[in-house]
C-alpha positions, 0 to 999 in steps of 0.5 A, a space after each residue: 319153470 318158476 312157480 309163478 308161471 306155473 299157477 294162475 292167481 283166479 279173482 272173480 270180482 264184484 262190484 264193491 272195491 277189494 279189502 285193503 289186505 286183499 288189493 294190497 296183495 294182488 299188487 304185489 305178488 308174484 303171482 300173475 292176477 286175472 280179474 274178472 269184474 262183475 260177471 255170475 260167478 259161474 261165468 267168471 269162474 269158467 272164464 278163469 279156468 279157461 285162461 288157465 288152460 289156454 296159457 299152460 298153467 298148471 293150476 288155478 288159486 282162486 280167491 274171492 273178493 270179499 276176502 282179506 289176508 292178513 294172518 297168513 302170507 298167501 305166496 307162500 300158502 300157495 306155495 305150500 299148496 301146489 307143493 303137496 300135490 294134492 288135486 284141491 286142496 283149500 284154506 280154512 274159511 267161515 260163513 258170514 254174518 253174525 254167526 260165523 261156522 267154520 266150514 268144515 263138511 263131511 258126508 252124511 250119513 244118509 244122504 249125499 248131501 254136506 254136513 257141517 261139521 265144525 269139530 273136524 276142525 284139527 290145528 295146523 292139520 290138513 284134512 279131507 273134507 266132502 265140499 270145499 268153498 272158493 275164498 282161497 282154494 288151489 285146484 290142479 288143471 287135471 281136476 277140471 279135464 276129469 270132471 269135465 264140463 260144466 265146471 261150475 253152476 249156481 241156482 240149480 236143482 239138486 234131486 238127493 239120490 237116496 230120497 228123491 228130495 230136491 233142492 234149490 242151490 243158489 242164492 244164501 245156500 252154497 253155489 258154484 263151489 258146492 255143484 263143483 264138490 259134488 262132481 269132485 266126488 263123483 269122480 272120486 278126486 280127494 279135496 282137503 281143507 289146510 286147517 292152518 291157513 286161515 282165511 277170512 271175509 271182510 265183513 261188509 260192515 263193521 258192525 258184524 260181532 261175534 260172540 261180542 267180539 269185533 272181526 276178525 279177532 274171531 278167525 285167529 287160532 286161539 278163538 278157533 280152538 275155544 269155537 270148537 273145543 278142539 285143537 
């Protein structure tokens, strides 16, 4: 069977249009595109998991929206990715805003709760991580089945095992993808971040700097390695 009948290209998207990169390859690709529009991402997200389900793919790409191709070939990062076999495995990506944090997690120390980290950082490495983020993100269907549902869910309480503390998850704080990290590790299934295959928002204004420099000079890999010190 063809790589492209094997992976479902998933895309939940909000109101505003696609970055130009980003529409230019979803009409292109040889992957198959389903779109979902304007719908909580929870509910968008389960809608594509289960369309991976019900027409026998073997894996699901997200990408979201808000995100624009342009230093790496995404068929051939999915590609890759299928190809290591790995159960999630993701492209690197950042926060928005004027100051942009790799996201890079691990677990605390002491608590069961992420820590960004961004010095785990490691050129043109594959590395495991604690949570990972949907902006390019290829996950297999054995992972959802594992899991179990709910697959995904945002704006929920979260009681941190070792202190009792609770804590809101939803709205400027992680979402869908970090309620999905939490149960990945619960059933102890490995997630790595491919700190090769940048991938970074579109910014939604284009007066967003960093550092004194326009985006997205600060996503290629020369100031990745002067951001973090390390390569």
């Amino acid at each position: 069977m063809k790589l492209n009948k094997k992976i479902l290209i998933g895309l939940p998207r909000i109101s505003r249009p696609l970055p130009k990169k980003l529409r230019e390859w979803a009409e292109k690709t040889r992957f198959i595109v389903e779109i979902t529009e304007s719908l909580p991402q929870e509910a968008a997200r389960s809608i594509l998991v289960s369309k991976m389900h019900n027409e026998n793919y073997d894996a699901i790409f997200f990408i979201d929206s808000d995100m624009e191709p342009e230093i790496i070939d995404l068929d051939k990062t999915i590609k890759h990715f299928y190809e290591t076999q790995l159960p999630v495995i993701s492209c690197l990506t950042s926060t928005r805003g004027p100051h942009h944090k790799l996201l890079l997690f691990k677990k605390n120390e002491n608590i069961s709760y992420p820590e960004l980290d961004e010095n785990m950082y490691r050129k043109d490495h594959t590395i495991p991580v604690y949570a990972i983020g949907f902006g390019g993100c290829l996950i297999r269907r054995e992972v959802f089945d594992k899991i179990g549902l709910p697959w995904f869910r945002t704006n929920w309480d979260y009681d941190i095992p070792e202190t009792g503390e609770r804590r809101l998850i939803g709205g400027t704080g992680m979402g869908a993808d970090f309620f999905f990290s939490l149960r990945c590790n619960a059933e102890n299934i490995p997630m790595h971040i491919d700190c090769g295959k940048i991938l970074h928002h579109k910014e939604l204004t284009p007066s967003t700097h960093f550092y004194g420099r326009l985006y997205p000079d600060e996503y290629k890999m020369r100031e990745l390695e002067k951001l973090t010190g390390v390569g």
